[in-house]
C-alpha positions as CSV (number, residue, x, y, z in Angstrom):
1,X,-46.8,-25.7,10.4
2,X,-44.7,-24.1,7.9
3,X,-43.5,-21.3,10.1
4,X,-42.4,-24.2,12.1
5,X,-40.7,-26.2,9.5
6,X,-38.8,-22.8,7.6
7,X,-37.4,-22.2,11.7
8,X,-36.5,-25.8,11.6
9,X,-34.3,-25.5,8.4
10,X,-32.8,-22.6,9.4
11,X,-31.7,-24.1,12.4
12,X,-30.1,-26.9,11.1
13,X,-28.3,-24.8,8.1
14,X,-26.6,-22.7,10.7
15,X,-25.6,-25.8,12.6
16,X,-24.4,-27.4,9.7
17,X,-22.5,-24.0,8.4
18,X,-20.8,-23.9,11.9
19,X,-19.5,-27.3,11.6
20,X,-18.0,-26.9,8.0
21,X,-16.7,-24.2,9.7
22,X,-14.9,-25.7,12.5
23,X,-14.3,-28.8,10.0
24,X,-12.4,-26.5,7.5
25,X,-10.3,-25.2,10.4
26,X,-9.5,-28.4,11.5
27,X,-7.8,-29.0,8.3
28,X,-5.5,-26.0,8.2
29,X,-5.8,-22.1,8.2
30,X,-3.5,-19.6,6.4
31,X,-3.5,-16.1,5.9
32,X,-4.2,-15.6,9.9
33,X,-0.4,-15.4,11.0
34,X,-0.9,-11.5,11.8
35,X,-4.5,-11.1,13.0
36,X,-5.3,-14.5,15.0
37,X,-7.7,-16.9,14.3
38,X,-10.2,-14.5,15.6
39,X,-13.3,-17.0,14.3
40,X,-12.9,-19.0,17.7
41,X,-12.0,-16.0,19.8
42,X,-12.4,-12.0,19.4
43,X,-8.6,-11.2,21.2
44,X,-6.0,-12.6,22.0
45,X,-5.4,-14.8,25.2
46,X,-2.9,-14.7,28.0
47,X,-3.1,-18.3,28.7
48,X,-1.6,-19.4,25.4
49,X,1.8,-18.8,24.7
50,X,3.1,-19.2,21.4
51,X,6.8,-20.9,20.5
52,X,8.9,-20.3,17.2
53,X,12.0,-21.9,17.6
54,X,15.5,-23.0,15.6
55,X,15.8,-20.0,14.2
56,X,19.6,-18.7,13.8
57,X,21.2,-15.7,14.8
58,X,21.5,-14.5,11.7
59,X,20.3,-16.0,8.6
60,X,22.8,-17.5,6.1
61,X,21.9,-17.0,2.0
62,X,20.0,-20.8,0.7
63,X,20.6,-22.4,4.2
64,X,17.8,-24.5,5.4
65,X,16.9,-24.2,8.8
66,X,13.9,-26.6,11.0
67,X,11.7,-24.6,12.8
68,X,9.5,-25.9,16.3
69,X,6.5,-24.1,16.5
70,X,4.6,-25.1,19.6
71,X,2.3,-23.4,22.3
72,X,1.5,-23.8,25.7
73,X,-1.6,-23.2,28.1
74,X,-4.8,-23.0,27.0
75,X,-8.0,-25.0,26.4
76,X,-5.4,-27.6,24.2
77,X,-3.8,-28.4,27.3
78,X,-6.7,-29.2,29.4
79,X,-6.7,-33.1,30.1
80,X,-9.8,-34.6,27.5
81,X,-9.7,-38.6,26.5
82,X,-12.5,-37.4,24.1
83,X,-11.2,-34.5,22.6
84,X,-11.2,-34.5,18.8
85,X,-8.3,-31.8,18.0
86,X,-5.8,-30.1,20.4
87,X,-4.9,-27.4,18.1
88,X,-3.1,-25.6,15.3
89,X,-1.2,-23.2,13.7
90,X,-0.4,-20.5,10.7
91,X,3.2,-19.5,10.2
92,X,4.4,-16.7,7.3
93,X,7.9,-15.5,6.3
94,X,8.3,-11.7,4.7
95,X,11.0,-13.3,2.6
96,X,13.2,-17.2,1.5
97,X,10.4,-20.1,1.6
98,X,8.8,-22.7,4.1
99,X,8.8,-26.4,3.5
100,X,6.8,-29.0,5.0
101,X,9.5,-31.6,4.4
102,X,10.2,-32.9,7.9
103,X,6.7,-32.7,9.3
104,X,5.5,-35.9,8.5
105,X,2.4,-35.1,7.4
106,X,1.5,-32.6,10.3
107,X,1.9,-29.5,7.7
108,X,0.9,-28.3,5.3
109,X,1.4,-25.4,2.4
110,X,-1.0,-22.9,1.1
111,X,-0.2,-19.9,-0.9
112,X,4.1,-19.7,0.5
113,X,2.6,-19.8,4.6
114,X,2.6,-23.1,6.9
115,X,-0.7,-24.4,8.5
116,X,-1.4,-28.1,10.4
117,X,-3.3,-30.6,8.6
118,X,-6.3,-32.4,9.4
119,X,-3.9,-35.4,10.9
120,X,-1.9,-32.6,12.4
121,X,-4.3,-30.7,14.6
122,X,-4.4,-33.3,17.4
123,X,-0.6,-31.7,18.6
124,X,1.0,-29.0,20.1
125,X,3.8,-29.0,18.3
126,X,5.3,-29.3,14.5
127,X,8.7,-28.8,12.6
128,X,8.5,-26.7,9.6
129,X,11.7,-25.9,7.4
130,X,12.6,-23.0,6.2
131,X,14.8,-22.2,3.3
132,X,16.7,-18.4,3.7
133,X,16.9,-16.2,0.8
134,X,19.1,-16.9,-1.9
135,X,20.9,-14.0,-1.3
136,X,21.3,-10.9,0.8
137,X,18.8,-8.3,0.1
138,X,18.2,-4.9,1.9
139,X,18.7,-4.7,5.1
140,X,18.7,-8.2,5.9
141,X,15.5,-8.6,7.8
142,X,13.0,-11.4,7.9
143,X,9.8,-11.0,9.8
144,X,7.9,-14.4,10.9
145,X,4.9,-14.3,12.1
146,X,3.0,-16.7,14.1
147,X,-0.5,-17.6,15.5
148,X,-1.3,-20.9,17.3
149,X,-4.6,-22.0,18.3
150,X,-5.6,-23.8,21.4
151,X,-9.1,-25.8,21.0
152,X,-10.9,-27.7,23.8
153,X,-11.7,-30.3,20.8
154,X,-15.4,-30.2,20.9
155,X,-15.8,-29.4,17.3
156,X,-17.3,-26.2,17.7
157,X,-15.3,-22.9,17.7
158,X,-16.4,-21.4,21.2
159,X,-14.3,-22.4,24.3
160,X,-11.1,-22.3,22.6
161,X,-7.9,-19.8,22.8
162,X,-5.3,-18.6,21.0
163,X,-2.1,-16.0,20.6
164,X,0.3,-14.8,18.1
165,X,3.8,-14.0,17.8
166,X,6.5,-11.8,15.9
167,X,9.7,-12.7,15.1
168,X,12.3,-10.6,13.3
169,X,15.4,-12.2,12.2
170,X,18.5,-10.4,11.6
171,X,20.6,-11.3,8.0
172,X,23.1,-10.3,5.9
173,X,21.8,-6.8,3.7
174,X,22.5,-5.5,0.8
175,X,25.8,-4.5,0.2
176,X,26.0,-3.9,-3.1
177,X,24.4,-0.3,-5.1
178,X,22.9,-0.8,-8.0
179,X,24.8,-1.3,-11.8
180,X,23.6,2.3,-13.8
181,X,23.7,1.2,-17.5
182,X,22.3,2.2,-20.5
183,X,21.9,6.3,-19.8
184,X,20.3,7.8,-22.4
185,X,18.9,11.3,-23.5
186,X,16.3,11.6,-25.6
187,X,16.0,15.2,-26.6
188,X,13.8,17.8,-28.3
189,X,13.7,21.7,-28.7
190,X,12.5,22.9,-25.4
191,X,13.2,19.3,-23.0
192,X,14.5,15.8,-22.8
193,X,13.9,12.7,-21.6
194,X,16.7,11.1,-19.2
195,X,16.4,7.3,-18.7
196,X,18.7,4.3,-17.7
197,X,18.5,1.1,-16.2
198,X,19.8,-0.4,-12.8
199,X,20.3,-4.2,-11.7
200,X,18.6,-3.3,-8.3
201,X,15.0,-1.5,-8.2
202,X,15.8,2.3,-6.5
203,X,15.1,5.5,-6.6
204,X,15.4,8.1,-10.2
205,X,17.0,11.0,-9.7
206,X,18.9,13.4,-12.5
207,X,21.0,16.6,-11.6
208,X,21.6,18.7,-14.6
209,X,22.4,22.3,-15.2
210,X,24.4,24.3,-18.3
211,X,27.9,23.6,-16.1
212,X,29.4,21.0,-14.8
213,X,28.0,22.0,-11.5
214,X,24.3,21.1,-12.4
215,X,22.3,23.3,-10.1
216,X,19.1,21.4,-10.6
217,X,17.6,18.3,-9.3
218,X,14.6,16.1,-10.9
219,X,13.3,12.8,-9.2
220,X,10.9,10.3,-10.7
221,X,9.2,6.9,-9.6
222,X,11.1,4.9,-6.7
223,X,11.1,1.2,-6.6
224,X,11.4,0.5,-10.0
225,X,14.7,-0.8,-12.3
226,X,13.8,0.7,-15.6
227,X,14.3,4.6,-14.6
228,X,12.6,7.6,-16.7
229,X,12.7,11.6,-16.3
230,X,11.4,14.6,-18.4
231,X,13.6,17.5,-18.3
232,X,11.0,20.6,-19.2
233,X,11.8,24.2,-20.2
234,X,14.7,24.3,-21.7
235,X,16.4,26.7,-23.8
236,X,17.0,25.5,-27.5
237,X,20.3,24.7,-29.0
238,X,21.9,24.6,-26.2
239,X,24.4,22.1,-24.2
240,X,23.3,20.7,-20.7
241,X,25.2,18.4,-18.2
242,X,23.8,15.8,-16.5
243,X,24.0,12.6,-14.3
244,X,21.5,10.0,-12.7
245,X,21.3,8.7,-9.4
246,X,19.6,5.2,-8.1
247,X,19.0,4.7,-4.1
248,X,18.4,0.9,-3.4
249,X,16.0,-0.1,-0.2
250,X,19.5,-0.9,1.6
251,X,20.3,2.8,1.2
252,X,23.4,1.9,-1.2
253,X,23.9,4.9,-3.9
254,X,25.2,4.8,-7.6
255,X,26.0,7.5,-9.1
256,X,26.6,7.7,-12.7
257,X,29.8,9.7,-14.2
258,X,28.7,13.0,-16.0
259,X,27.4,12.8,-19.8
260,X,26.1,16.2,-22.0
261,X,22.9,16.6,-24.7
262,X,22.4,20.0,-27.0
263,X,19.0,20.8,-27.1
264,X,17.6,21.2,-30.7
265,X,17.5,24.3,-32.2
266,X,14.3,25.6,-32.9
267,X,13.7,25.9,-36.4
268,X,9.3,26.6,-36.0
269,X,8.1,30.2,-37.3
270,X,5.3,31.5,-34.5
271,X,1.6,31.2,-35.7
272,X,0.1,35.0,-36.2
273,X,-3.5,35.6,-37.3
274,X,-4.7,39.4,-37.6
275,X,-8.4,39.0,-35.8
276,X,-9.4,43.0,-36.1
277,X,-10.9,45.0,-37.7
278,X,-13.2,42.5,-39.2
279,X,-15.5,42.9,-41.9
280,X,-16.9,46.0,-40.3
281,X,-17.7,50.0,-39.6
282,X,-15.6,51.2,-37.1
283,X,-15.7,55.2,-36.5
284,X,-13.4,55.8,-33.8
285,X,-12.7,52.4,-33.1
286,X,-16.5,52.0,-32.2
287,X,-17.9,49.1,-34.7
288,X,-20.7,50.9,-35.9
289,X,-22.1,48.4,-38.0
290,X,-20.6,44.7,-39.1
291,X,-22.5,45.8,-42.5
292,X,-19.6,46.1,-44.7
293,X,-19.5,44.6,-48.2
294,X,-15.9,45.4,-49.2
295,X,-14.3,44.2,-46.3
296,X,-13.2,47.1,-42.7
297,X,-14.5,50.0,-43.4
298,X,-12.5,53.2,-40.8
299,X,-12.6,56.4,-40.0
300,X,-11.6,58.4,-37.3
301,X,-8.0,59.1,-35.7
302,X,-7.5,56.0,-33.6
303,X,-7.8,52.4,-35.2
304,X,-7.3,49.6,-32.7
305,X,-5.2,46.2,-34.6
306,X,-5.5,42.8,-32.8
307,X,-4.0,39.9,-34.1
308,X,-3.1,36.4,-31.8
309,X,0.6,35.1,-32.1
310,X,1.7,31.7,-30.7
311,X,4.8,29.5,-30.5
312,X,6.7,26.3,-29.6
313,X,8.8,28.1,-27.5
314,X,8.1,31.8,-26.9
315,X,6.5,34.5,-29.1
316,X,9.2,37.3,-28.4
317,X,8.5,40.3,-30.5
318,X,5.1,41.4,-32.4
319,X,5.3,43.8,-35.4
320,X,2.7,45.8,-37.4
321,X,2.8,47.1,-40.3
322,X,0.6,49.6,-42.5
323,X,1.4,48.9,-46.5
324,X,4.5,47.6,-45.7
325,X,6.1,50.4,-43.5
326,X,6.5,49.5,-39.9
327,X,3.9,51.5,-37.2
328,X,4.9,50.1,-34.5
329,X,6.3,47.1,-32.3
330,X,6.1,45.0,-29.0
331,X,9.5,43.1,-27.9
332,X,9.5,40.8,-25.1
333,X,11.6,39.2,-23.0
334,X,13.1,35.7,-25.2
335,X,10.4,33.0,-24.5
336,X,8.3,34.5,-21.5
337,X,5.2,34.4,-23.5
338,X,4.1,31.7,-26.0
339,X,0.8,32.4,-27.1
340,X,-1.7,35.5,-26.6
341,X,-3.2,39.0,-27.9
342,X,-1.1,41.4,-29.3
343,X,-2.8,45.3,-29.7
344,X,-1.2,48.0,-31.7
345,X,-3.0,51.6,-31.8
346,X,-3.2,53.5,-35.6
347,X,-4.3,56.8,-36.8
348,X,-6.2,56.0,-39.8
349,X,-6.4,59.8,-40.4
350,X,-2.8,59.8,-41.2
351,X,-3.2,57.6,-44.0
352,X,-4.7,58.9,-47.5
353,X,-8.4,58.3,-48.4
354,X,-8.9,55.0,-49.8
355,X,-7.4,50.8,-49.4
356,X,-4.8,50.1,-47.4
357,X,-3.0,46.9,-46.4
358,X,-2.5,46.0,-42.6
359,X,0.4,42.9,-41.7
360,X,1.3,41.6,-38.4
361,X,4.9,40.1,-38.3
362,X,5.4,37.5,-34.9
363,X,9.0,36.9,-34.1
364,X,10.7,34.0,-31.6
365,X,14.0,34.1,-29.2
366,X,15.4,32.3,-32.5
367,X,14.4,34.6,-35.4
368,X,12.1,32.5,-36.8
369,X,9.3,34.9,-38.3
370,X,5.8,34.9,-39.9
371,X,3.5,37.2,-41.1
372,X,-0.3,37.0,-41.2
373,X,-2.3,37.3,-43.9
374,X,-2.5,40.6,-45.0
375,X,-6.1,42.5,-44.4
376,X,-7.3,45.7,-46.5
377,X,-9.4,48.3,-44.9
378,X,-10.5,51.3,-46.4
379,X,-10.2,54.7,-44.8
380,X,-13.3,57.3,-45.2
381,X,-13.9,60.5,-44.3
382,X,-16.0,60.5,-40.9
């Protein structure tokens, strides 16, 4: 018995889910303009044919224009005394806005798209207004797009038909490129940051070079009126030329006129830190033992110094020195190399018995110097 009863339930929820369903339909539909109101029918059908008419040649900006949308054929136009609905419709505009003004109550708005009402879906036809767009805008076009739904009036959703349509409507475009205002660098040592505004969303784009020629090309976000590019690698104190460019969606260019920025110069010492010998016994350059209680302990003929050099812009030139007389030296090409490990090879046996002071010096492409901390090793006979 209670097998029976849950089957019963069910039964009459599903019936009752599909006549909301139908009801709620009844009543008006949006956001089915482009697929079809595929809850009465999985396609598409022939026998409908769908009507969007009124519309202009070409759109004029904040005219108002009365659409007809209508269909033919179908389950709708089947003779029925005792049908309850002949059908209904969901229109949409890519762009201006649709009114229900002259419809008397046969449409209805939801969410900017036009749908029949509940007293409208016993007709074939309805007039639905539609405002253009204040003004032109890209290139002018305005899609509609239209599906219309033919019901035998049963109150169910099977047996019924529908179709939709396309409509793309020709206007005036943009004919105006976008206002560039506002261009700005912001700039540090080694970049800077380009940005300006425009009146019309576009494309960012910023030529720039150390002529007036430029020679380089940067783009950033598209679509977008507040416009914003980093400029990276460049040389310090020095004077660049550049200009921006915004594309609008019409395809209408501005291009600003040319404006300079100087880099700053670059005033930052490198970072160098001597990192060997350590507190250690190195014979040979072999750590014999990190026992050592009065700091590197050497002996030998070959010694090798590490130390790691960094900087903002390059690391150009590593020096070493043995208490205070340069050894040796390792130059590089101006700001190829910013941070790494820099190894210079020393004969302790050249060097009297006893303390000595070892110095790294790091250099940059400006002259900006720094030496590490000095470190005393101690040479011994092997």
């Amino acid at each position: 018995m209670r097998v029976r009863l849950i089957v019963v339930l069910v039964s009459l929820l599903a019936v009752l889910a599909l006549a909301l369903d139908a009801a709620s339909r009844s009543s008006g539909i949006t956001g089915v303009s482009t697929s079809g109101c595929t809850c009465h029918a999985g396609s598409p059908s022939s026998l409908v044919t769908p009507s969007l008419t009124g519309l202009p040649e070409e759109w004029t900006p904040g005219e108002s224009y009365d659409l007809t949308v209508s269909f033919s054929g179908g389950p709708g136009h089947v003779p029925n005394p005792g049908r309850s609905a002949t059908g209904g419709f969901n229109l949409a505009a890519s762009a201006g806005t649709l009114s229900n003004a002259p419809s008397g109550g046969a449409v209805q708005l939801s969410g900017g798209q036009a749908t029949h009402t509940s007293t409208g879906n016993d007709q074939s036809s309805w007039v639905v207004r539609w405002i253009a767009p204040s003004a032109p805008f890209g290139d002018g076009n305005v899609q509609f797009t239209l599906a219309v739904n033919s019901v035998n009036g049963d109150g169910t959703n099977s047996g019924d038909a529908w179709n939709s349509l396309a409509v793309t409507l020709p206007g005036p475009g943009d004919t105006t490129p976008p206002v560039i205002s506002n261009v700005k660098a912001t700039v540090a040592t080694t970049g800077a940051t380009i940005s300006w505004t425009t009146d019309d969303a576009g494309t960012t784009v910023v030529d720039f070079g150390k002529t007036e020629s430029y020679g380089t090309t940067v783009t950033g976000p598209s679509g977008v009126t507040s416009h914003s590019v980093n400029l990276l690698g460049l040389t310090p104190a020095t004077l660049y030329h550049y200009r921006v460019r915004t594309t609008n969606s019409a395809g209408l260019e501005s291009v600003s006129e040319g404006f300079t920025f100087t880099t700053l110069a670059d005033t930052s010492a490198p970072s160098i830190t001597l990192t060997r010998p350590a507190t250690a016994i190195y014979a040979n350059n072999v750590e014999v033992t990190t026992l050592s209680l009065v700091g590197p302990i050497v002996m030998g003929t070959v010694l090798v110094v590490e130390g790691q050099a960094s900087d903002n812009v390059g690391v150009t030139k590593v020096e070493f020195y043995v208490d205070g007389v340069l050894k040796g030296d390792m130059t590089l090409g101006a700001g190829t190399v910013q941070s790494g490990t820099w190894r210079f090879t020393w004969d302790p046996s050249t060097a009297n018995l006893g303390s000595h002071n070892l110095l790294l010096r790091a250099l940059d492409g400006a002259g900006n110097a720094r030496f590490s901390t000095m470190r005393t090793v101690t040479v011994v006979d092997p």
